[in-house]
Backbone as JSON Lines, residues from 0, in Angstrom:
{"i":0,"aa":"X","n":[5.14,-27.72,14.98],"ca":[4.7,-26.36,15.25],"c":[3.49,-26.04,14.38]}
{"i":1,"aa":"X","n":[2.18,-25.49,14.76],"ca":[1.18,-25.06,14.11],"c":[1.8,-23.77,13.22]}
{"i":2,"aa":"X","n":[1.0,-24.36,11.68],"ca":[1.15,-23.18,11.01],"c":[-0.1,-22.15,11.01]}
{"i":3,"aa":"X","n":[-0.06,-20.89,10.89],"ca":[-0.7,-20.12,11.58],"c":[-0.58,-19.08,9.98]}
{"i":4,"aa":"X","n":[-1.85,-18.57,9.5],"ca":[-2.03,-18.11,8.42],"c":[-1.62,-16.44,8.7]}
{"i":5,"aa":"X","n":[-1.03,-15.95,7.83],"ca":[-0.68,-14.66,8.11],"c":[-1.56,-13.24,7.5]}
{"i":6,"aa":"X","n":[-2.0,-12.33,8.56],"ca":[-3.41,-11.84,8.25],"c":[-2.91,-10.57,7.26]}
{"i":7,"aa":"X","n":[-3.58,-9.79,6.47],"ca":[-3.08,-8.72,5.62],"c":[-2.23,-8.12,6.12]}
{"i":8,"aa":"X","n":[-2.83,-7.6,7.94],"ca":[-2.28,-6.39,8.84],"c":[-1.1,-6.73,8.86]}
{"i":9,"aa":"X","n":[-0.59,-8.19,9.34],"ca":[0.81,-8.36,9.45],"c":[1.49,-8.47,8.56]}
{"i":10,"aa":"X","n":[1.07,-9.08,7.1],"ca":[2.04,-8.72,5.87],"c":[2.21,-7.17,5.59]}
{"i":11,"aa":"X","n":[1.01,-6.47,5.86],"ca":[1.05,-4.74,5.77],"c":[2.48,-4.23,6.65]}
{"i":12,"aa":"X","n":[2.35,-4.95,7.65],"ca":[3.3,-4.36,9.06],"c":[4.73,-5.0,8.77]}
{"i":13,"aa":"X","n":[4.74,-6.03,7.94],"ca":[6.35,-6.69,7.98],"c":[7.12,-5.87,6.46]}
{"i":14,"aa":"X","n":[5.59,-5.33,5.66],"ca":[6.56,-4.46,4.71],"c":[6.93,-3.14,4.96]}
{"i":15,"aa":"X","n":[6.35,-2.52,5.5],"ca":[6.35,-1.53,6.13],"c":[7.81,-1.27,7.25]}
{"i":16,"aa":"X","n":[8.29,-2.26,7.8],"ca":[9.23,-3.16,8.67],"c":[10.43,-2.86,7.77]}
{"i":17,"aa":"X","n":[10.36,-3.57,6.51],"ca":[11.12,-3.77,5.55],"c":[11.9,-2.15,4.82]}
{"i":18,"aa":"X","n":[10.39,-1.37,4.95],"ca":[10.81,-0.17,4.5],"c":[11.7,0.68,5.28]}
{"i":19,"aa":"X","n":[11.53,0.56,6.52],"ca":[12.16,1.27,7.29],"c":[13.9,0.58,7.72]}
{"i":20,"aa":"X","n":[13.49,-0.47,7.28],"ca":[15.01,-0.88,7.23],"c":[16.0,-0.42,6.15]}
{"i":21,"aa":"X","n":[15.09,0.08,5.01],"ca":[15.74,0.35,3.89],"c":[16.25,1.69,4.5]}
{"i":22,"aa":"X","n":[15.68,2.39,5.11],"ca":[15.26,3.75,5.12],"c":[16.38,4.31,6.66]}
{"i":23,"aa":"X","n":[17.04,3.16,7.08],"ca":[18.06,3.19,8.47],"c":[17.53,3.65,9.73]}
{"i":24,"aa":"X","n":[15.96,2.93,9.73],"ca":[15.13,3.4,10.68],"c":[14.5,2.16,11.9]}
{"i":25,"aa":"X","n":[15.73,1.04,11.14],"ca":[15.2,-0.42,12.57],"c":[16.33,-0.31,13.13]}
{"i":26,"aa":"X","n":[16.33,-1.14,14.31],"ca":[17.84,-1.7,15.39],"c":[16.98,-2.81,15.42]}
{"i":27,"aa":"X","n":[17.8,-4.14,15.04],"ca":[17.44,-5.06,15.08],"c":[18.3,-6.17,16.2]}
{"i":28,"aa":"X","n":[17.64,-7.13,17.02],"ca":[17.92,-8.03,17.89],"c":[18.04,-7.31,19.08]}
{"i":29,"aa":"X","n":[17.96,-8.49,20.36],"ca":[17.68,-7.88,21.6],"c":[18.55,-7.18,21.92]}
{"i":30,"aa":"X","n":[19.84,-7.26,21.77],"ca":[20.69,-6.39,22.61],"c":[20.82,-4.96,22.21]}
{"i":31,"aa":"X","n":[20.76,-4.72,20.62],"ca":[20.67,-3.22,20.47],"c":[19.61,-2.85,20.62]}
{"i":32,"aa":"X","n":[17.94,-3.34,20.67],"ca":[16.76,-2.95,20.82],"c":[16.82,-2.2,22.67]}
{"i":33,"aa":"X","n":[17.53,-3.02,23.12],"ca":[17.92,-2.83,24.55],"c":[18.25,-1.48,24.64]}
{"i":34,"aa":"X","n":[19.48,-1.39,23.7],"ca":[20.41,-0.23,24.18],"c":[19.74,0.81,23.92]}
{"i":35,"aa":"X","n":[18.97,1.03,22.27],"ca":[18.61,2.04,22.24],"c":[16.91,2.29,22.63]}
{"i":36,"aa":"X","n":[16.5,1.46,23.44],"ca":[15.6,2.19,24.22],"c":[16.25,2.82,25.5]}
{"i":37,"aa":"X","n":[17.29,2.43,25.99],"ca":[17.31,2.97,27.41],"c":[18.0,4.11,26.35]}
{"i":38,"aa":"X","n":[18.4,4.65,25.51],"ca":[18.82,5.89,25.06],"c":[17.6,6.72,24.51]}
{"i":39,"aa":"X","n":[16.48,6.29,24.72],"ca":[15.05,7.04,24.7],"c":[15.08,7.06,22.59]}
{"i":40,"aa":"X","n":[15.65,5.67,22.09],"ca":[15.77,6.16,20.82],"c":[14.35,5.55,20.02]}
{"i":41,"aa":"X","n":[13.69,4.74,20.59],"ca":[12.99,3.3,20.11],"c":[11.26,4.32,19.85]}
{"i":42,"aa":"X","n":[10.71,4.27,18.96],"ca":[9.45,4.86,18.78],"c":[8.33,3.42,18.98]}
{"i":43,"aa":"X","n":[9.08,2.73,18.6],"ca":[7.68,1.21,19.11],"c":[8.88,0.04,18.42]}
{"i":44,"aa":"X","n":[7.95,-1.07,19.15],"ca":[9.04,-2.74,19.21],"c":[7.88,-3.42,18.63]}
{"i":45,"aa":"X","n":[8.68,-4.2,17.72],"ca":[7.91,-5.43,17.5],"c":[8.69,-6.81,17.78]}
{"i":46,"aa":"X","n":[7.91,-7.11,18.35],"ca":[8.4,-8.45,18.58],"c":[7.53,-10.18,18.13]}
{"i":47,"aa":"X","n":[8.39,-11.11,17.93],"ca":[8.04,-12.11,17.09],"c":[6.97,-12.88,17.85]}
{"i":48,"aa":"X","n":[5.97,-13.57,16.98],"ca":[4.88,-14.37,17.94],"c":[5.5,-15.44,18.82]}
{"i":49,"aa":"X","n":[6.61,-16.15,17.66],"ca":[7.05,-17.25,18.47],"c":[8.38,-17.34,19.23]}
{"i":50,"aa":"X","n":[8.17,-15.91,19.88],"ca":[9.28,-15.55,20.93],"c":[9.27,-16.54,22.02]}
{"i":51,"aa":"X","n":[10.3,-17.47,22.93],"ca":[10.58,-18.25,24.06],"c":[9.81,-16.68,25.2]}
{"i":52,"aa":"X","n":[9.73,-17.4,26.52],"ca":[9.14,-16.85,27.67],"c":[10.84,-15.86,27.92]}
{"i":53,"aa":"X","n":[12.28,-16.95,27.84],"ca":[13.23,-16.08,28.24],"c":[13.71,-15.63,27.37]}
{"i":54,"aa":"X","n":[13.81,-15.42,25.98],"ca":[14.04,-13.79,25.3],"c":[13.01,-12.75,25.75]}
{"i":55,"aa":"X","n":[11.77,-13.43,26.17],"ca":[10.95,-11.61,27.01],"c":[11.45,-11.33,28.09]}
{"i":56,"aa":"X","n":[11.88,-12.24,29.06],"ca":[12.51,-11.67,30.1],"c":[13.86,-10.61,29.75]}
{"i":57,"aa":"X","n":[14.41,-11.45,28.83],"ca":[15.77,-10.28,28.4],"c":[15.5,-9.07,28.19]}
{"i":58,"aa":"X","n":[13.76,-8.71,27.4],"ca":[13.65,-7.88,27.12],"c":[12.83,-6.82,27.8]}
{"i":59,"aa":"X","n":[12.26,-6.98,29.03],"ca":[11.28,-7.02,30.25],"c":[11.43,-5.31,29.88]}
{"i":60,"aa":"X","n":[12.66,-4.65,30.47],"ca":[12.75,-3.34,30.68],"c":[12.12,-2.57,29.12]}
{"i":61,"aa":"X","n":[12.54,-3.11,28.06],"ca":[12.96,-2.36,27.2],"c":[11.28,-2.38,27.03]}
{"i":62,"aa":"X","n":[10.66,-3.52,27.0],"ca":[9.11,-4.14,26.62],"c":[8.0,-2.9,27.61]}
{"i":63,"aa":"X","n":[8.67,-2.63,28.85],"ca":[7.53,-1.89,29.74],"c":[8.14,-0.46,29.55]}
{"i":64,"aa":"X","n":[8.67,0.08,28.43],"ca":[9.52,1.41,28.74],"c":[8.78,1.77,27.14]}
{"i":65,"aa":"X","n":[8.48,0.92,25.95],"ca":[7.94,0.88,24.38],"c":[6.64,0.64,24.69]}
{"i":66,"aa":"X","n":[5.95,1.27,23.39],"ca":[5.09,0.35,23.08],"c":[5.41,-0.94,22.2]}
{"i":67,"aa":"X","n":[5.08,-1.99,22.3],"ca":[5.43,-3.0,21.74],"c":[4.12,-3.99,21.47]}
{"i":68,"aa":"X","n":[4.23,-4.57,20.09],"ca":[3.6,-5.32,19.28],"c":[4.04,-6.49,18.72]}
{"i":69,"aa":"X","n":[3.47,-7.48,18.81],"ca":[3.75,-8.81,17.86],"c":[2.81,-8.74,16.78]}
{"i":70,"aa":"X","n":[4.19,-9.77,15.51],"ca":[3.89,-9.35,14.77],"c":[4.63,-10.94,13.79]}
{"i":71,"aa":"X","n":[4.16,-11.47,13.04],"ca":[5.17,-12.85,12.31],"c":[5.59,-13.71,13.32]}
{"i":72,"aa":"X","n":[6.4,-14.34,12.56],"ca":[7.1,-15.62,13.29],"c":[8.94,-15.33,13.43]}
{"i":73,"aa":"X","n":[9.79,-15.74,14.17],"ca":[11.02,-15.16,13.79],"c":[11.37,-15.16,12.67]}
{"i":74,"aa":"X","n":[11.26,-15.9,12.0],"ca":[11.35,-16.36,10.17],"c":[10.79,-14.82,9.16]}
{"i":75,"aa":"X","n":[9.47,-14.23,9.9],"ca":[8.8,-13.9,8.9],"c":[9.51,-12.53,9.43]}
{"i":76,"aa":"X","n":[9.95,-12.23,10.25],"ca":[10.22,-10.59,10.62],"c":[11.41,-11.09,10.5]}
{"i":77,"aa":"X","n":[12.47,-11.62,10.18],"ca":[13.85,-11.42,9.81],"c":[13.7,-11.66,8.43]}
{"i":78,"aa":"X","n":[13.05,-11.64,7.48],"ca":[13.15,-11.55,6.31],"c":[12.71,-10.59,5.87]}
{"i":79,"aa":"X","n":[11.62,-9.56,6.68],"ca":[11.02,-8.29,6.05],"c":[12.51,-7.44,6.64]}
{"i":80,"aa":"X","n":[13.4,-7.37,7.39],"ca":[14.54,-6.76,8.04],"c":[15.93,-7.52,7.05]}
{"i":81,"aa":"X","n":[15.77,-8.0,6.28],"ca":[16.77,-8.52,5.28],"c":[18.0,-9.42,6.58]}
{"i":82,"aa":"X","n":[17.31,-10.4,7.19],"ca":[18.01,-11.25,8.23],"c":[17.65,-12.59,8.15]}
{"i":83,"aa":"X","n":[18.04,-13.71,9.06],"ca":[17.76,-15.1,9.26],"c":[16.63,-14.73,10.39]}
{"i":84,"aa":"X","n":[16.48,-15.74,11.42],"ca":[15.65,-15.26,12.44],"c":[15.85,-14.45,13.43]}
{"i":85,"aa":"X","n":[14.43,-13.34,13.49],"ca":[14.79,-12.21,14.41],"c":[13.66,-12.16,15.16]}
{"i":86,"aa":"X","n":[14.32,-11.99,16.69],"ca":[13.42,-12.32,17.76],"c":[12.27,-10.66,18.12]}
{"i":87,"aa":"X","n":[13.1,-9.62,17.29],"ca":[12.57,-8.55,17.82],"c":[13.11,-7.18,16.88]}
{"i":88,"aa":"X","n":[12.39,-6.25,16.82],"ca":[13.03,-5.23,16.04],"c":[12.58,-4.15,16.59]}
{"i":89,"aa":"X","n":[13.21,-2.8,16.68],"ca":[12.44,-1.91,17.1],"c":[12.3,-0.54,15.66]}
{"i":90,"aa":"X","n":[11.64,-0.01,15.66],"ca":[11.31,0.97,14.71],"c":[11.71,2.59,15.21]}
{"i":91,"aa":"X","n":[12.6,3.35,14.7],"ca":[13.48,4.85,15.45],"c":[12.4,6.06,14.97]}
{"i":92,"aa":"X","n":[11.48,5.81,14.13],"ca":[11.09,6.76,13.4],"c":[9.5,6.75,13.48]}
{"i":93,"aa":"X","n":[8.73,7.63,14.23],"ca":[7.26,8.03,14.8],"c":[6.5,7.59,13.44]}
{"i":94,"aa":"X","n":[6.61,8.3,12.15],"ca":[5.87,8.01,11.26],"c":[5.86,6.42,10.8]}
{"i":95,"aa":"X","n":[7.23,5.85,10.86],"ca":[6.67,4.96,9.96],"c":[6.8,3.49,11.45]}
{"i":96,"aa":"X","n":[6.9,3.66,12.38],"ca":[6.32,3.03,13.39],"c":[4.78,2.41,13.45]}
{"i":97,"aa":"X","n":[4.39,4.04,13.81],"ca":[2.51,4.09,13.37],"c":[1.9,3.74,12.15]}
{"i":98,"aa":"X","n":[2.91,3.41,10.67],"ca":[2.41,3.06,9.67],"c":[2.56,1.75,10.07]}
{"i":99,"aa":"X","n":[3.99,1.06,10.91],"ca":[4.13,-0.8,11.03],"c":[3.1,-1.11,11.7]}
{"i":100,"aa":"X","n":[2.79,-0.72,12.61],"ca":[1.43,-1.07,13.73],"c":[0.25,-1.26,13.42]}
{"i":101,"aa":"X","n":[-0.26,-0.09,12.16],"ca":[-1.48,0.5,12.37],"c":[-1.9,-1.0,11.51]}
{"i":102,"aa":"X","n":[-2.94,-1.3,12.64],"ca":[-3.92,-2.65,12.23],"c":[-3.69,-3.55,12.5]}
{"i":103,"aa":"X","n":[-2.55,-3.92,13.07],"ca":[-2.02,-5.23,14.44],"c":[-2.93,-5.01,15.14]}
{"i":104,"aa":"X","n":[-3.13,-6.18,16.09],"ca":[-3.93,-6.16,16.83],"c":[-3.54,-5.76,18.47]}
{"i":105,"aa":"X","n":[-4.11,-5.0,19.2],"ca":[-3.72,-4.0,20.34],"c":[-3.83,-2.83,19.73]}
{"i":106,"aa":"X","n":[-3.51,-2.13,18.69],"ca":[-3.18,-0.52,18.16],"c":[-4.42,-0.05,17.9]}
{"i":107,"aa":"X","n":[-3.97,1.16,18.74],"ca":[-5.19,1.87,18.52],"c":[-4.87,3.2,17.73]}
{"i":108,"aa":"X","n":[-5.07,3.91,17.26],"ca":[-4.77,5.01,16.69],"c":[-4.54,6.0,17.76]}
{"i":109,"aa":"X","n":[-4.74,6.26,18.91],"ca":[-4.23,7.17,20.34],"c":[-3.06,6.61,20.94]}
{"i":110,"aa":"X","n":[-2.78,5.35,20.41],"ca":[-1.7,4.48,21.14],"c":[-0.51,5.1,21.04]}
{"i":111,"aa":"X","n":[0.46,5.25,22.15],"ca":[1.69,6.16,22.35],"c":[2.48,5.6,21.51]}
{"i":112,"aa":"X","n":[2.58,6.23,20.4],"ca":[4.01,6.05,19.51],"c":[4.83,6.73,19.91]}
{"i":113,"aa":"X","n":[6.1,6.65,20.65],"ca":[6.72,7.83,20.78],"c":[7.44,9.09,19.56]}
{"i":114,"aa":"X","n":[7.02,10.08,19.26],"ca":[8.03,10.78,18.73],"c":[9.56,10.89,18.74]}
{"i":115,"aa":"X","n":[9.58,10.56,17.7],"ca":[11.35,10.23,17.61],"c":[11.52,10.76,15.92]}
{"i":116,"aa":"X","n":[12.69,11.64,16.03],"ca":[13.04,11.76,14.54],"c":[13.54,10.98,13.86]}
């Protein structure tokens, strides 16, 4: 597997990740990322670079319903989430969503974060 150097934005975005885990503001892995988007709970998804084609299919609905961002390797986003490997995380909380994002690449600062308390 190519190793692939990790840019500020995404060490910025996996601590930031980290914080909000402290803070009871991730659902981590596909099936609760699932649930609580169809419960309108999910403010933005990140998901891992070296996600398979069929964990996105699992996640198809939840992926076109978020905004969603990649972001690490499963390795590197289950360790900012205090885990082994994690294919995906979603963020519950508007502010610090837009703080994980801001400077990944896709984000724009108009980009729909959803509001979520």
């Amino acid at each position: 597997m190519e190793q692939r150097e990790r840019s500020a934005e995404e060490a910025d975005a996996l601590r930031v990740l980290g914080l909000a885990r402290r803070a009871g503001r991730v659902v981590v892995g596909s099936d609760a990322v699932r649930a609580a988007s169809r419960q309108g709970k999910v403010a933005v998804i990140v998901v891992a670079r070296d996600v398979g084609e069929s964990a996105r299919r699992r996640l198809r609905s939840a992926l076109r319903a978020t905004p969603t961002f990649e972001c690490g390797t499963m390795e590197e986003l289950g360790a900012a989430v205090g885990r082994g490997r994690v294919v995906v995380v979603a963020v519950t909380d508007s502010g610090l969503a837009r703080r994980a994002v801001d400077g990944l690449e896709g984000y724009r600062p108009e980009s729909p974060v959803r509001a979520r308390a």
